[in-house]
LOTIMI-209875 format. One record per residue (C-alpha): x, y, z; residue number from 1; residue in one letter. Coordinates in steps of 0.2 Angstrom, whole numbers. Example, Ala and Ser with C-alpha at 12.3 -4.5 7.8 and 13.67 -1.06 7.14 Angstrom:
2
SITE/u/v/w/i/aa
SITE/62/-22/39/1/A
SITE/68/-5/36/2/S
//
This chain:
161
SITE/u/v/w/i/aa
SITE/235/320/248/1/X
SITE/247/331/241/2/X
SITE/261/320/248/3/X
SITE/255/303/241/4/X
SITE/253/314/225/5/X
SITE/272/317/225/6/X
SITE/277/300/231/7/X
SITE/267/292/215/8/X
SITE/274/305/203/9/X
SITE/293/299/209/10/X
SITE/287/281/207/11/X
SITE/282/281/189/12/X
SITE/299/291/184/13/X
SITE/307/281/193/14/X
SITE/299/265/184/15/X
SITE/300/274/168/16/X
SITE/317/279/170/17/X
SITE/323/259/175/18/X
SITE/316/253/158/19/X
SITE/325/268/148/20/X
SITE/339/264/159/21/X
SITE/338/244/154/22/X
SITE/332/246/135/23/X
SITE/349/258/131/24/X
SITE/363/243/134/25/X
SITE/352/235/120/26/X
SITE/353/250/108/27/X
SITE/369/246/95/28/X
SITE/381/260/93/29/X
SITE/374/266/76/30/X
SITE/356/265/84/31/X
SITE/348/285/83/32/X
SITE/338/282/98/33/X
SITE/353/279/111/34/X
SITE/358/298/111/35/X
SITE/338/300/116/36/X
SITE/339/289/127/37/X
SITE/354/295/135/38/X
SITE/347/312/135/39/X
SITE/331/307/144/40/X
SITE/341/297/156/41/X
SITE/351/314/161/42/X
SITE/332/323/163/43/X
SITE/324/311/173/44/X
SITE/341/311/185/45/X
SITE/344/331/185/46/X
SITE/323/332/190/47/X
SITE/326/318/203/48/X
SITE/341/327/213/49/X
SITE/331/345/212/50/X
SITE/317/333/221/51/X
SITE/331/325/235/52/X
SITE/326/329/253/53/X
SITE/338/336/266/54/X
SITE/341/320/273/55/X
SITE/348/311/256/56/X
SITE/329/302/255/57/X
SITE/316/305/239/58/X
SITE/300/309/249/59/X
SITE/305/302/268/60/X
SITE/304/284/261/61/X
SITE/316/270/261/62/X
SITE/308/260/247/63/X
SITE/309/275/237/64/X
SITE/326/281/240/65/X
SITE/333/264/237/66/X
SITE/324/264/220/67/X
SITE/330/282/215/68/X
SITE/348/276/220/69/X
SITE/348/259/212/70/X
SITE/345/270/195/71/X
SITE/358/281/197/72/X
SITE/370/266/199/73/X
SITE/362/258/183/74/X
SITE/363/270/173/75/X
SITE/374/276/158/76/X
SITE/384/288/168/77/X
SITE/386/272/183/78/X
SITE/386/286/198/79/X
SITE/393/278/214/80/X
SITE/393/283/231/81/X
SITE/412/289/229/82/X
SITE/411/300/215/83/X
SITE/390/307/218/84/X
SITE/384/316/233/85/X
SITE/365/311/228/86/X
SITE/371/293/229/87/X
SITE/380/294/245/88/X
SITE/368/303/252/89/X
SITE/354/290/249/90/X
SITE/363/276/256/91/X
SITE/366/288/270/92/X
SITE/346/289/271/93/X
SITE/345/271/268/94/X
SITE/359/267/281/95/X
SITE/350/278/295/96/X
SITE/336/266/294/97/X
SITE/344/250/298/98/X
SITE/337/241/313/99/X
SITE/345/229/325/100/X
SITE/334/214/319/101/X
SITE/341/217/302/102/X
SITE/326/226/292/103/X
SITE/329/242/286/104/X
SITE/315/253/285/105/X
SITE/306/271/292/106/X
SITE/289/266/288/107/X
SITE/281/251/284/108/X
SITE/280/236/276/109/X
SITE/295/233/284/110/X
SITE/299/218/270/111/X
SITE/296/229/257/112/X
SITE/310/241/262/113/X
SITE/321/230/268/114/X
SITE/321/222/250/115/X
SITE/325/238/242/116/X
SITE/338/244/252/117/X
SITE/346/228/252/118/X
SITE/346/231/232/119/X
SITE/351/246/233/120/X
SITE/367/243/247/121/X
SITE/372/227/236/122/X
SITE/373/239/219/123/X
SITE/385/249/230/124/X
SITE/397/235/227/125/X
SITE/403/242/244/126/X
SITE/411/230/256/127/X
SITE/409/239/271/128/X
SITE/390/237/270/129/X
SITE/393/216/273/130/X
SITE/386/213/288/131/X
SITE/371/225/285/132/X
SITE/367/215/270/133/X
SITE/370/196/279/134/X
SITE/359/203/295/135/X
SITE/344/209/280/136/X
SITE/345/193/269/137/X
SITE/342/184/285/138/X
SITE/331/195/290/139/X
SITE/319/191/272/140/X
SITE/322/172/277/141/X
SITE/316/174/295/142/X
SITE/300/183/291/143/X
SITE/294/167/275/144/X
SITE/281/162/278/145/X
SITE/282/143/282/146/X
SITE/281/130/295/147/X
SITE/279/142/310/148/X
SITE/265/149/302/149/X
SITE/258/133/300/150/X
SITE/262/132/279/151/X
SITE/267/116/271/152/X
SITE/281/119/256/153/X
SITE/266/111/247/154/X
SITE/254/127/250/155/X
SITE/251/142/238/156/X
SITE/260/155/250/157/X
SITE/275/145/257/158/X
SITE/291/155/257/159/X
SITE/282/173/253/160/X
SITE/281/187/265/161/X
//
């Protein structure tokens, strides 16, 4: 229980954190909220590296991880891979999940996961992680649901996963 606990607590910082993250670039220079703003982005990031795992991962989870590292990239500082050892060591995390079918992910939904991590390896702007990100995009496709299933592209859930 306590574990779920803690994996919903980083969840909603993390979604509260995303829409600080993508209100500021709206704020104007002279707007007295953007200092705030800025300032509640650096707490939610100093609380989420004293909450990293050994293993560069936010609570064992690729989902997770992939979202943590996608806002540091997004946020007003722009942290990268290079120049942050939280990032690097979440796309390490991220990177030590990747599977031979192309999904990338520790536990499941594998789709999920993969979706994240692909994200958060896209954001990297890294061009090393190429072939990781072509074997997951076409893992995404593989997994739609359509014609093998037996789904028209006239039914409700034609092309989901």
């Amino acid at each position: 229980m306590r574990n779920k606990r803690s994996i919903q607590n980083i969840i909603s910082i993390i979604c509260l954190f995303f829409f600080i993250v993508t209100a500021a670039p709206s704020f104007g220079a002279d707007n007295p909220l953007k200092p705030k703003v800025k300032k509640s982005v650096d707490n939610a990031m100093k609380w989420l590296r004293a909450s990293q795992q050994k293993n560069g991962s936010w609570s064992d989870n690729v989902g997770v991880t992939s979202l943590v590292t996608i806002a540091y990239m997004k946020s007003h500082r722009g942290y990268n891979e290079d120049d942050d050892p939280f990032v690097r060591d979440g796309i390490g995390f991220i990177l030590s999940n990747v599977r031979e079918d192309g999904s990338i992910y520790k536990d499941p939904p594998s789709s999920y996961n993969t979706m994240l991590a692909l994200l958060a390896l896209e954001n990297t702007k890294n061009p090393k992680y190429k072939d990781i990100i072509k074997k997951a995009q076409d893992y995404l496709v593989r997994i739609q649901s359509d014609e093998e299933e037996g789904y028209k592209p006239s039914d409700k859930y034609y092309g989901g996963i």
